[in-house]
Biopython code that builds the backbone (N, CA, C, O; Angstrom):
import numpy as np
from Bio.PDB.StructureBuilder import StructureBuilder

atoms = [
    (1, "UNK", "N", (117.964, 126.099, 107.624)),
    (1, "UNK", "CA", (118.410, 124.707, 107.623)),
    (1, "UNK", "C", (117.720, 123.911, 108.720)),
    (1, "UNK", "O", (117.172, 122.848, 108.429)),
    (2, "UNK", "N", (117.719, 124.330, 109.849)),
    (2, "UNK", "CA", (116.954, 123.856, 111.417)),
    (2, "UNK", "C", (115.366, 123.776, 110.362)),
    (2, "UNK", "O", (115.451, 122.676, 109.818)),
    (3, "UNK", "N", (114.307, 124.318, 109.982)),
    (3, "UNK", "CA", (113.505, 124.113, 109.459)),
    (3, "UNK", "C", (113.377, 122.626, 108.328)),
    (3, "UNK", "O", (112.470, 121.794, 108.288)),
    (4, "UNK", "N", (114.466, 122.694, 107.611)),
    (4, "UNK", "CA", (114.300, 121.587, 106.247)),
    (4, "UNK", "C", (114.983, 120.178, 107.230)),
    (4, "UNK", "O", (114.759, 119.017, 106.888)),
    (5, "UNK", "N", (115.737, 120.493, 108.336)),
    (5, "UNK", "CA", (115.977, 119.307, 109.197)),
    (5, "UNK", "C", (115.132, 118.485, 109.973)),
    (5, "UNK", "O", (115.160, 117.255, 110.033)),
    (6, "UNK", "N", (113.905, 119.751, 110.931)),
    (6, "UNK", "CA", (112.496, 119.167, 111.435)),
    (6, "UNK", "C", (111.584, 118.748, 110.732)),
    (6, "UNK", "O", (110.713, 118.087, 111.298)),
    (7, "UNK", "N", (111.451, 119.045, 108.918)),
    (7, "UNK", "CA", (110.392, 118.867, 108.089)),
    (7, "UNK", "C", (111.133, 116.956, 107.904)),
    (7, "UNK", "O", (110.476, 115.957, 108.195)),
    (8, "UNK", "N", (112.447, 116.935, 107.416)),
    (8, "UNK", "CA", (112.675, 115.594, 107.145)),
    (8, "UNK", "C", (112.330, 114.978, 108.525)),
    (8, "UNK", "O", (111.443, 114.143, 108.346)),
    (9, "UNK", "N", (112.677, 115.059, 109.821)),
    (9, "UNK", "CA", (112.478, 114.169, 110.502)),
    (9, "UNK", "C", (110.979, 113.915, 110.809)),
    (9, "UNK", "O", (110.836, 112.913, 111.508)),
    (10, "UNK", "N", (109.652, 114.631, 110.436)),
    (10, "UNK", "CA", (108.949, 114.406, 110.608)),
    (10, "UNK", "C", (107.936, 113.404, 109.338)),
    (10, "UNK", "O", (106.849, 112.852, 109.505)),
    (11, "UNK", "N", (108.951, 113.480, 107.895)),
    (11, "UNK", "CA", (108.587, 112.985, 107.343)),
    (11, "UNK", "C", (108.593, 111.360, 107.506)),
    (11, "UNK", "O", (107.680, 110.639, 107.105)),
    (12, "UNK", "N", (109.937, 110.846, 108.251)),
    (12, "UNK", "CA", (110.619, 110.027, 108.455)),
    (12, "UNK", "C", (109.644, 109.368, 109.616)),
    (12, "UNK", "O", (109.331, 108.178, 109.661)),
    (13, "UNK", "N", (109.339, 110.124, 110.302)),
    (13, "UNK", "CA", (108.752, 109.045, 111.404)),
    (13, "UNK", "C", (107.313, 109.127, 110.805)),
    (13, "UNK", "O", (106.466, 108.635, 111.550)),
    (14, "UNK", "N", (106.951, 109.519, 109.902)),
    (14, "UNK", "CA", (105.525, 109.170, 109.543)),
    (14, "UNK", "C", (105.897, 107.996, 108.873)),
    (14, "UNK", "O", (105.233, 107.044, 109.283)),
    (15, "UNK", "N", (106.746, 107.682, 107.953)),
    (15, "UNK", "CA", (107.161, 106.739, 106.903)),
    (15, "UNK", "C", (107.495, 105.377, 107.968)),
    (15, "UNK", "O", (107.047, 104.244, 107.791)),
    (16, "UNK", "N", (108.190, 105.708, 108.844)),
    (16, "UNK", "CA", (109.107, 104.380, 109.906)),
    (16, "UNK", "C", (108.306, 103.901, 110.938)),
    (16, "UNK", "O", (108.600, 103.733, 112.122)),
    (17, "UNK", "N", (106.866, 103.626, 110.130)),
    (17, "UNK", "CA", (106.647, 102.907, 111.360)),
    (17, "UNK", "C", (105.636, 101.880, 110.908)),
    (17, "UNK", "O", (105.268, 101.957, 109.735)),
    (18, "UNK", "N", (104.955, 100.586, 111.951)),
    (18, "UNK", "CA", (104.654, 99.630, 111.275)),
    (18, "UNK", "C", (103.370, 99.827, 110.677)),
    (18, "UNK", "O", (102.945, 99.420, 109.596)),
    (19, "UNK", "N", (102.753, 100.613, 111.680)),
    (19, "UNK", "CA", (101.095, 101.380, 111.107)),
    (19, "UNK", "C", (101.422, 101.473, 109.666)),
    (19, "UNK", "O", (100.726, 100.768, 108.937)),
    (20, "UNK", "N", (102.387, 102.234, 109.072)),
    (20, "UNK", "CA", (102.230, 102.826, 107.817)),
    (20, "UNK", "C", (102.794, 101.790, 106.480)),
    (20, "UNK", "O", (102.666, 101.838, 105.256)),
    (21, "UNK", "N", (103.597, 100.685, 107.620)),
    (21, "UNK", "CA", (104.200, 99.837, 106.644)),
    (21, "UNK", "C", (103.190, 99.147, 106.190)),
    (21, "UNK", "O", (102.876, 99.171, 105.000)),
    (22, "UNK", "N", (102.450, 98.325, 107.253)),
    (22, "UNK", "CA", (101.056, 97.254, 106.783)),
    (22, "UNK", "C", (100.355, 98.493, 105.586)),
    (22, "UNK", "O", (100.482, 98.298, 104.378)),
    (23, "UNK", "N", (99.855, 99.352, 105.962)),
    (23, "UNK", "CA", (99.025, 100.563, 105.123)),
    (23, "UNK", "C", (99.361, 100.808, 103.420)),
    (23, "UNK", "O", (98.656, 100.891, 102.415)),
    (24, "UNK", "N", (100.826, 100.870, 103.698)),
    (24, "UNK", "CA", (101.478, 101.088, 102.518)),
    (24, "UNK", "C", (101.380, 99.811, 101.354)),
    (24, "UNK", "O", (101.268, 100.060, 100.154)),
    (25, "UNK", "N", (101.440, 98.397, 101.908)),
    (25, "UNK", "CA", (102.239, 97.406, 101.384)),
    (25, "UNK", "C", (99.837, 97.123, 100.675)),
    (25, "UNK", "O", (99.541, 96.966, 99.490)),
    (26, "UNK", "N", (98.997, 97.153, 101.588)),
    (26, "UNK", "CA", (97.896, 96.810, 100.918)),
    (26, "UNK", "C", (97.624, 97.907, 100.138)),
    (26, "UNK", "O", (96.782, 97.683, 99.268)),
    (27, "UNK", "N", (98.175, 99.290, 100.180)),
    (27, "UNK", "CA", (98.087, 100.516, 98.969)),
    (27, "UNK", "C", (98.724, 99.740, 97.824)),
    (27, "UNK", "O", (98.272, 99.455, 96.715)),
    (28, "UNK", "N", (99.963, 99.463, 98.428)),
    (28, "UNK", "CA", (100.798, 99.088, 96.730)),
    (28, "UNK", "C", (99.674, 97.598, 96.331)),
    (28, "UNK", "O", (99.573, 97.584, 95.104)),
    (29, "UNK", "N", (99.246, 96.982, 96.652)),
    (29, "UNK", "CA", (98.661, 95.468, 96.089)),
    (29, "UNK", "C", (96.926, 96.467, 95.474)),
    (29, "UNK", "O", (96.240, 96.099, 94.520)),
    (30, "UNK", "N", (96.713, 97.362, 96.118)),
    (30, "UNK", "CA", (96.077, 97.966, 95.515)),
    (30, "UNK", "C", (95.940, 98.492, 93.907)),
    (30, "UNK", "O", (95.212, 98.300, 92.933)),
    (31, "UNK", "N", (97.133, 99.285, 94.290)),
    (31, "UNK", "CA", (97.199, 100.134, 92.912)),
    (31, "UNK", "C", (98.213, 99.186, 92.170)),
    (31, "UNK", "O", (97.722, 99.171, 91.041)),
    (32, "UNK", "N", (99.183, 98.493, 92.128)),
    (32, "UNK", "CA", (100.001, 97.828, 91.612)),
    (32, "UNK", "C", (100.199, 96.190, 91.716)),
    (32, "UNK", "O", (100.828, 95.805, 90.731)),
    (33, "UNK", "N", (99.949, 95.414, 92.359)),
    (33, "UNK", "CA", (100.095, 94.424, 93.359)),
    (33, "UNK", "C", (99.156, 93.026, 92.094)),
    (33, "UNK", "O", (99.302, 91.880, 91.670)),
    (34, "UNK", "N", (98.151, 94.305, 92.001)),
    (34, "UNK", "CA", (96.796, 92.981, 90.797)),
    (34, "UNK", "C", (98.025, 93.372, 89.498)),
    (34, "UNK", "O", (98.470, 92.348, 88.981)),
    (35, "UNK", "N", (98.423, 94.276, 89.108)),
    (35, "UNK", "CA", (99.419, 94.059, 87.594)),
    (35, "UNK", "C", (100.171, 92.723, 87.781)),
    (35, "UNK", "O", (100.469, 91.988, 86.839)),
    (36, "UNK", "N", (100.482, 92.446, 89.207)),
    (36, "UNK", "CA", (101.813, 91.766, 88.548)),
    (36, "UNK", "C", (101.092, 90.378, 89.116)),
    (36, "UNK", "O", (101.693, 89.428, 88.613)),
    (37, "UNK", "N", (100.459, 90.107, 89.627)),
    (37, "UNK", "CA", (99.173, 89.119, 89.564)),
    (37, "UNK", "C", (98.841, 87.992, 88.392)),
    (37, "UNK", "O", (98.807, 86.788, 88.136)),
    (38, "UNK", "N", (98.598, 89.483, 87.824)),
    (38, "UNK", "CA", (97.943, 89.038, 86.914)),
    (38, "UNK", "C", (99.132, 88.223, 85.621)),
    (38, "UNK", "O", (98.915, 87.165, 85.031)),
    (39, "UNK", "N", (100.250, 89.041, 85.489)),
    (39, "UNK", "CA", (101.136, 88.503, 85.058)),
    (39, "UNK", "C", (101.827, 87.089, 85.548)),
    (39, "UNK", "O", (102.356, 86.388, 84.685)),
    (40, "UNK", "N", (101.829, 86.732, 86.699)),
    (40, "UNK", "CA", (102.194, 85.263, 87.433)),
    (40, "UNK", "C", (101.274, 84.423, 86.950)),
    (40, "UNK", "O", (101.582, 83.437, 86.280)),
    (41, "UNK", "N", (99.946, 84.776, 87.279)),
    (41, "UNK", "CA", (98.648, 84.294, 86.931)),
    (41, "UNK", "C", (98.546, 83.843, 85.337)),
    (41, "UNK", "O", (98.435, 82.706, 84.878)),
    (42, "UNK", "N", (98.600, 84.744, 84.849)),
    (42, "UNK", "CA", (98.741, 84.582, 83.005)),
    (42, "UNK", "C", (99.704, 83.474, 82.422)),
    (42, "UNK", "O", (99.447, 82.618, 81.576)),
    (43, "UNK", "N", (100.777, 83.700, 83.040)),
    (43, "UNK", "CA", (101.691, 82.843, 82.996)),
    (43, "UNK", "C", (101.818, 81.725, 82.989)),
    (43, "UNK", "O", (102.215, 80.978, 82.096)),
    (44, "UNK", "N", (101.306, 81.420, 84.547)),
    (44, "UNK", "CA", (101.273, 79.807, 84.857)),
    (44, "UNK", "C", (100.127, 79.165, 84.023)),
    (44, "UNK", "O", (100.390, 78.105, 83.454)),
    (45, "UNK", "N", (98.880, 79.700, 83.891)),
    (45, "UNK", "CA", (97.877, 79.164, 83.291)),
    (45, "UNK", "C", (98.157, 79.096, 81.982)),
    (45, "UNK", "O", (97.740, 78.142, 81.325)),
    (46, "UNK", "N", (98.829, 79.995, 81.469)),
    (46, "UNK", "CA", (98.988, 80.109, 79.942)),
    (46, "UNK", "C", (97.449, 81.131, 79.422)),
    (46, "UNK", "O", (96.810, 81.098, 78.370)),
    (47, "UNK", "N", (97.320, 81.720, 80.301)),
    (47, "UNK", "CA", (95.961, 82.748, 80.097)),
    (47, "UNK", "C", (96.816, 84.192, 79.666)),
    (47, "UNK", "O", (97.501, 84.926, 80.379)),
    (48, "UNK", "N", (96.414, 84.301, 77.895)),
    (48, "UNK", "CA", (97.283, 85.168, 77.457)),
    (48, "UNK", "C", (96.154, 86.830, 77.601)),
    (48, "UNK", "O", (96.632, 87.912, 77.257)),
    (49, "UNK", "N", (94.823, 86.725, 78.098)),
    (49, "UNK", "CA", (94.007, 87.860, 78.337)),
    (49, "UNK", "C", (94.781, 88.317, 79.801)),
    (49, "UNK", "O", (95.168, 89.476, 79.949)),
    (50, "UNK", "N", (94.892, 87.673, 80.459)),
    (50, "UNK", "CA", (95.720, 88.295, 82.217)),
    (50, "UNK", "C", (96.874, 88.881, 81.685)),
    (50, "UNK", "O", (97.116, 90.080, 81.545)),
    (51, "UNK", "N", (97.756, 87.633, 81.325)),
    (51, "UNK", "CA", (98.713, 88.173, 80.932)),
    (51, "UNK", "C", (99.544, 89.345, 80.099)),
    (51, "UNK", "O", (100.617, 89.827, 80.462)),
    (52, "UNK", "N", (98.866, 89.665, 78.996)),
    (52, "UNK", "CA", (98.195, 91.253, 78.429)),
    (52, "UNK", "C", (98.297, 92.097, 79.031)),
    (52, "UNK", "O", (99.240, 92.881, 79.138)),
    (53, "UNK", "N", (96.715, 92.042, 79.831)),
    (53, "UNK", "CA", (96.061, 92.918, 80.462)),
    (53, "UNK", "C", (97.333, 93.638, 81.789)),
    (53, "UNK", "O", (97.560, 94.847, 81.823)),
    (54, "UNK", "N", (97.903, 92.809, 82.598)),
    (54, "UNK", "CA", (99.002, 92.716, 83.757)),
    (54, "UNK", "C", (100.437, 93.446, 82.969)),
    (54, "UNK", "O", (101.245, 94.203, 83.507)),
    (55, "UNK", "N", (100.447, 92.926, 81.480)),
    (55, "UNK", "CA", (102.234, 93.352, 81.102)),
    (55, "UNK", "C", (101.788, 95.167, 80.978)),
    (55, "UNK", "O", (102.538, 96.067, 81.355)),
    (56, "UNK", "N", (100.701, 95.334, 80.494)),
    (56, "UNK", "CA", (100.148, 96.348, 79.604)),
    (56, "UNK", "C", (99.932, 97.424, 81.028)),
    (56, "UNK", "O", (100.163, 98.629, 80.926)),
    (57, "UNK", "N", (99.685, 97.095, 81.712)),
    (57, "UNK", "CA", (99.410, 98.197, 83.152)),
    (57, "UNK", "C", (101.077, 98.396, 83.594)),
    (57, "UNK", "O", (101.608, 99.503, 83.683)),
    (58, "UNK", "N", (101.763, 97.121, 83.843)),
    (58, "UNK", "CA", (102.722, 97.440, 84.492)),
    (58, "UNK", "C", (103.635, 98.385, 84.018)),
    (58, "UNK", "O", (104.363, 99.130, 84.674)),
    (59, "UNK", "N", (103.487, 98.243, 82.474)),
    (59, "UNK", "CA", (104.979, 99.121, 81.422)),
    (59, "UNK", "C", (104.309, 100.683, 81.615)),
    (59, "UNK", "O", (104.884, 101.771, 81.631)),
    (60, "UNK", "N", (102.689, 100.310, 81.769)),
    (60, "UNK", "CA", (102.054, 102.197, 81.798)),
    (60, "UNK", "C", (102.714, 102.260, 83.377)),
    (60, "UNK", "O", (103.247, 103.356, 83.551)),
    (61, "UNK", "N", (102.798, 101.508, 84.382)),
    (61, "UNK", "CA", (103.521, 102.104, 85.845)),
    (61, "UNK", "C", (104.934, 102.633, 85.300)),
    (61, "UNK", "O", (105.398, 103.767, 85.424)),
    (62, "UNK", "N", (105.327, 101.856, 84.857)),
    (62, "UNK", "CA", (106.990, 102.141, 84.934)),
    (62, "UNK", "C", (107.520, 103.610, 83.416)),
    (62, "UNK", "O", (108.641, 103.988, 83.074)),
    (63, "UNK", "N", (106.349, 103.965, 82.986)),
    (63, "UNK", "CA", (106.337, 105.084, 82.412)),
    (63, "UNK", "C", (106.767, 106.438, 82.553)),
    (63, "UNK", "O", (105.910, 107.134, 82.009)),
    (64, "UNK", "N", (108.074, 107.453, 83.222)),
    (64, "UNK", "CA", (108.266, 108.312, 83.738)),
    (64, "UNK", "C", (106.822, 109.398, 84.097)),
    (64, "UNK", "O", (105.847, 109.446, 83.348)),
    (65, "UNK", "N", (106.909, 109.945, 84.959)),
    (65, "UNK", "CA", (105.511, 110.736, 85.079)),
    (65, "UNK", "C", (104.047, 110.500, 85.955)),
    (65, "UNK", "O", (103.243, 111.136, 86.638)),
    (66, "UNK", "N", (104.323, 108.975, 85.376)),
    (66, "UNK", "CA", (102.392, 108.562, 86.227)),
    (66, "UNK", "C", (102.131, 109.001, 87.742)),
    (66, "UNK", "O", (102.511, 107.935, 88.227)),
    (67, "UNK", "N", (101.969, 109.341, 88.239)),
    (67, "UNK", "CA", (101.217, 109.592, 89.237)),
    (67, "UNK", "C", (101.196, 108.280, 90.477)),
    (67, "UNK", "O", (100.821, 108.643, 91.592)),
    (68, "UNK", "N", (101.613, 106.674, 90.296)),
    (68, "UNK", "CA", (101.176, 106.097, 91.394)),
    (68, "UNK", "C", (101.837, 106.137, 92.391)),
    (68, "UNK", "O", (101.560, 105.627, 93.477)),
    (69, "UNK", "N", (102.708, 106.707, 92.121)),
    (69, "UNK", "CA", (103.476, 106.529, 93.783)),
    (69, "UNK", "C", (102.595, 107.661, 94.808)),
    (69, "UNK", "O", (102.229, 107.296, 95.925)),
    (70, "UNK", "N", (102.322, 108.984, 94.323)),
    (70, "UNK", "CA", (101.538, 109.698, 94.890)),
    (70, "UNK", "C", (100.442, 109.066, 95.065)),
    (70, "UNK", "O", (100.085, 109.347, 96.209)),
    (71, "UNK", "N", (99.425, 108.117, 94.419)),
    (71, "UNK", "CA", (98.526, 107.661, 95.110)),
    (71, "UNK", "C", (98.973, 106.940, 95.838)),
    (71, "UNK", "O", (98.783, 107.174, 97.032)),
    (72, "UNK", "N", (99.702, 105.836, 95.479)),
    (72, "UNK", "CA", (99.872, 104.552, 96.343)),
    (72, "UNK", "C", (100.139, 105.362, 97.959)),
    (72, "UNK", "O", (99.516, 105.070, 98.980)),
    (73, "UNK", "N", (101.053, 106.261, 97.868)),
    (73, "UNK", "CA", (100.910, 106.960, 99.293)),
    (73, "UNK", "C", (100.030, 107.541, 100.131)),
    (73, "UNK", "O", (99.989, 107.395, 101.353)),
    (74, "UNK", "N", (98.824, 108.673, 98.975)),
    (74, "UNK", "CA", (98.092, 108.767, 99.485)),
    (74, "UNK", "C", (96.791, 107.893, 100.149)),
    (74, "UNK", "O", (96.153, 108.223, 101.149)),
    (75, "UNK", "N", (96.583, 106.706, 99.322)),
    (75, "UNK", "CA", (96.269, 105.725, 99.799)),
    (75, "UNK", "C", (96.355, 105.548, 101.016)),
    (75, "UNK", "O", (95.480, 105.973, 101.770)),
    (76, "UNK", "N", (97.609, 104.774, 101.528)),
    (76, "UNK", "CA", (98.376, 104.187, 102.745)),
    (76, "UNK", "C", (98.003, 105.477, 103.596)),
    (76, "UNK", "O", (97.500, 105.141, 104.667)),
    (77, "UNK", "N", (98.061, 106.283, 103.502)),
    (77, "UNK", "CA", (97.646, 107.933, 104.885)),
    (77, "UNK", "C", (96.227, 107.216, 104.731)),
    (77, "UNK", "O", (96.036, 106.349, 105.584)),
    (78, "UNK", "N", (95.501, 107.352, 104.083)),
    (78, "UNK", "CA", (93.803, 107.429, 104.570)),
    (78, "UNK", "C", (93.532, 106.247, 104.638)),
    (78, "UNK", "O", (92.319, 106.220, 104.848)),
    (79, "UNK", "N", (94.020, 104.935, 104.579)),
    (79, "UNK", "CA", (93.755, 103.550, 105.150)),
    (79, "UNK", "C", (94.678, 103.350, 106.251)),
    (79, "UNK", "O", (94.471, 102.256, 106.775)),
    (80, "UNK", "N", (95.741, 104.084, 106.866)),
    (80, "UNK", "CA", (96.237, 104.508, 108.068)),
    (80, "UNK", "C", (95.086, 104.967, 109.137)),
    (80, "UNK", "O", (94.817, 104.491, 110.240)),
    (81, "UNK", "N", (94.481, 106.099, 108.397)),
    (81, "UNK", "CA", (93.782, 107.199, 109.255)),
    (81, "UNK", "C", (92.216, 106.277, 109.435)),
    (81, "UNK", "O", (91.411, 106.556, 110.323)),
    (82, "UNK", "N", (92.046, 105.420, 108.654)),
    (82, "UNK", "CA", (91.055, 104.246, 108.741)),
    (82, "UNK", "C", (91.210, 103.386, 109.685)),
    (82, "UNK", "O", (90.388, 103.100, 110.556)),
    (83, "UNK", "N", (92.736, 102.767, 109.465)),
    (83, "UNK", "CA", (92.738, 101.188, 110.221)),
    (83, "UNK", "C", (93.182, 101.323, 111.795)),
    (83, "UNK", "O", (93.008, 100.382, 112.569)),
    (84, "UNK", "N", (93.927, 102.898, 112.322)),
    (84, "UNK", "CA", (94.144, 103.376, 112.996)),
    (84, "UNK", "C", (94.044, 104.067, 113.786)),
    (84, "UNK", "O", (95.001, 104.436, 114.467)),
    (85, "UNK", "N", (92.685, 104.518, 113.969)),
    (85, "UNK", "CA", (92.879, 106.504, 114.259)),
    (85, "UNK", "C", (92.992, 106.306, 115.503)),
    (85, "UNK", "O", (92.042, 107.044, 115.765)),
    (86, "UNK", "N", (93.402, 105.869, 116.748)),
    (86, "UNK", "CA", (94.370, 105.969, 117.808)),
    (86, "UNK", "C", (95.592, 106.314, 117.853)),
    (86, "UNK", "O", (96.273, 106.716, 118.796)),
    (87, "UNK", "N", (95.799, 106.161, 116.935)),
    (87, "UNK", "CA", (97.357, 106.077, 116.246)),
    (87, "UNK", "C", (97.998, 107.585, 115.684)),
    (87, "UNK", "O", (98.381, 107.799, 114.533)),
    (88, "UNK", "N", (98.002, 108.536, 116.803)),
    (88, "UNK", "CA", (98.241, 109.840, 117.128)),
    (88, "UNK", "C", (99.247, 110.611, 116.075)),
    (88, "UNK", "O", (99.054, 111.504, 115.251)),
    (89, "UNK", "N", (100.512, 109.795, 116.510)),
    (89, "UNK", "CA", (101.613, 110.331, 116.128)),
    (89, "UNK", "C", (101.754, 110.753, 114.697)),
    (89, "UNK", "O", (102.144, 111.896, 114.458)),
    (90, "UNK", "N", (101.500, 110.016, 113.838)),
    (90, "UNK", "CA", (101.573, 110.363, 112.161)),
    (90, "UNK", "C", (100.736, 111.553, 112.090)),
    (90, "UNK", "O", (101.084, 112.529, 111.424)),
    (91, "UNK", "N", (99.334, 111.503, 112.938)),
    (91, "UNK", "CA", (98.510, 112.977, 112.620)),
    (91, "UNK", "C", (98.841, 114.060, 112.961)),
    (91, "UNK", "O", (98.415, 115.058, 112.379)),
    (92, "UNK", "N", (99.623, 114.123, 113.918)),
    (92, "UNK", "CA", (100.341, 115.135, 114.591)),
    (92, "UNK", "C", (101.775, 115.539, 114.001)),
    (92, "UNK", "O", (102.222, 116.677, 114.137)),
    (93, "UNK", "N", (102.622, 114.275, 113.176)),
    (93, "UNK", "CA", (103.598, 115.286, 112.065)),
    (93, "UNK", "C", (102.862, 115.878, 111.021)),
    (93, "UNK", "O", (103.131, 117.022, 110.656)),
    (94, "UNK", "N", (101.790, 115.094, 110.404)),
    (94, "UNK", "CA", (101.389, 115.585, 109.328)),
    (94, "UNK", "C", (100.841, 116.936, 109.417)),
    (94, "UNK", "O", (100.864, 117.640, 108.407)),
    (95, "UNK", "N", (100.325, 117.404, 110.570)),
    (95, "UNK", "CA", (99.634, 118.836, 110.530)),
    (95, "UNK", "C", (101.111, 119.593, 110.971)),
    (95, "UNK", "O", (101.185, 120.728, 110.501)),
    (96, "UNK", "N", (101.916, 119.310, 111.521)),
    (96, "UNK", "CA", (103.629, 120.153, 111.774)),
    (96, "UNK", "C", (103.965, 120.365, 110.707)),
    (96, "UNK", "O", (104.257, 121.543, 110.498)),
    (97, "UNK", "N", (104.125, 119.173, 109.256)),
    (97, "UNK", "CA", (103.998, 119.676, 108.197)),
    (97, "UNK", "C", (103.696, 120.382, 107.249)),
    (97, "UNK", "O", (104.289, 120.989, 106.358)),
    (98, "UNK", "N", (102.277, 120.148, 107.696)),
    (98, "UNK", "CA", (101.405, 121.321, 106.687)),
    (98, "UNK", "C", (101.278, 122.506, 107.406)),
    (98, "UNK", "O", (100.709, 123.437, 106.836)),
    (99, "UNK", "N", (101.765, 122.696, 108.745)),
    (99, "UNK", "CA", (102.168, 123.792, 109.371)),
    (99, "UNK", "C", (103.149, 124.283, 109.041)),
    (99, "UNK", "O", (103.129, 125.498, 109.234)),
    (100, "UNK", "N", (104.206, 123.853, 108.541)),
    (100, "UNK", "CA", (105.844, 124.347, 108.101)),
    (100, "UNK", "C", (105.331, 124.589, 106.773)),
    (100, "UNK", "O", (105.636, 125.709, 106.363)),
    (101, "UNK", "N", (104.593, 123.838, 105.908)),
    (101, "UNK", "CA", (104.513, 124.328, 104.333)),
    (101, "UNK", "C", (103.362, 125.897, 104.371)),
    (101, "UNK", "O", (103.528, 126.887, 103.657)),
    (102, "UNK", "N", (102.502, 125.755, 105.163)),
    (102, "UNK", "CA", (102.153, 127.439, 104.835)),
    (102, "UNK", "C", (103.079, 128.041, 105.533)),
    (102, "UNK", "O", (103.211, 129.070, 104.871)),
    (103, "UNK", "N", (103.965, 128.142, 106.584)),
    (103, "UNK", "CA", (104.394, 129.435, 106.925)),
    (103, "UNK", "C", (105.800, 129.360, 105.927)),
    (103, "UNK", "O", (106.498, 130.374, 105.904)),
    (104, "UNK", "N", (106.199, 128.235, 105.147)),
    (104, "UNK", "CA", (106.998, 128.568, 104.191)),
    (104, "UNK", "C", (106.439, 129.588, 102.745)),
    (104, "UNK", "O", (107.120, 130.300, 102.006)),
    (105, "UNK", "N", (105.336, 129.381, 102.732)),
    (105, "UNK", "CA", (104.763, 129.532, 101.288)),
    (105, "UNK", "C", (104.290, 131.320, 101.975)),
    (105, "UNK", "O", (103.939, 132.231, 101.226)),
    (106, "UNK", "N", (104.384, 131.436, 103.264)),
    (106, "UNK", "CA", (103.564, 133.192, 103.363)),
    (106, "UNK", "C", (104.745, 133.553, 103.023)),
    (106, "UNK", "O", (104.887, 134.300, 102.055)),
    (107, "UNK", "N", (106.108, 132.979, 103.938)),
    (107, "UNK", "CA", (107.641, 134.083, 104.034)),
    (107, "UNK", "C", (108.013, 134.568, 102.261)),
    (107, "UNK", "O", (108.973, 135.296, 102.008)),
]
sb = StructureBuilder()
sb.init_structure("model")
sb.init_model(0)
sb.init_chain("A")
sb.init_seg("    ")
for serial, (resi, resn, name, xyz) in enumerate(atoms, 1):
    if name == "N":
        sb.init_residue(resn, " ", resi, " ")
    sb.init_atom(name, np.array(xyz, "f"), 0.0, 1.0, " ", f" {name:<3s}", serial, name[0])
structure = sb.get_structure()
């Protein structure tokens, strides 16, 4: 239990902080951010190709299964590890992490 308690808190302070918030929020406009763009966009103009194109991505996001949240995150880590790399602390849970996941995966 002491193990799955240090893994959450280290997840937590990688997540809680502002480095990762700015990181995160241009990941999501990345991978998600132009869908709904494009839908405002389509809209107001009455441009029914945006508008399409924007409804048609967003319903494939909201599809059980896809994969973007795992990018959108992985994203935000390597434009972190870009916009930051002074910025110690997140690199240092993340390897505690992947330090706790192999010695979980030898036991």
């Amino acid at each position: 239990m002491f193990r799955v308690k240090d893994y959450i808190k280290n997840i937590f302070k990688i997540i809680c902080n502002p480095h990762f918030a700015i990181c995160l929020l241009i990941a999501w406009m990345i991978t998600n951010g132009w869908g709904y763009l494009f839908i405002v966009i389509g809209h107001c103009f009455n441009n029914v190709a945006l508008l399409t194109i924007g409804s048609s991505y967003v319903a494939f996001l909201w599809v059980p299964g896809t994969p973007e949240k795992i990018l959108t995150v992985s994203i935000a880590l390597a434009l972190q590890k870009k916009f930051f790399p002074k910025h110690v602390s997140s690199d240092n849970s993340l390897k505690e992490i992947q330090f706790d996941e192999n010695r979980v995966t030898q036991n």
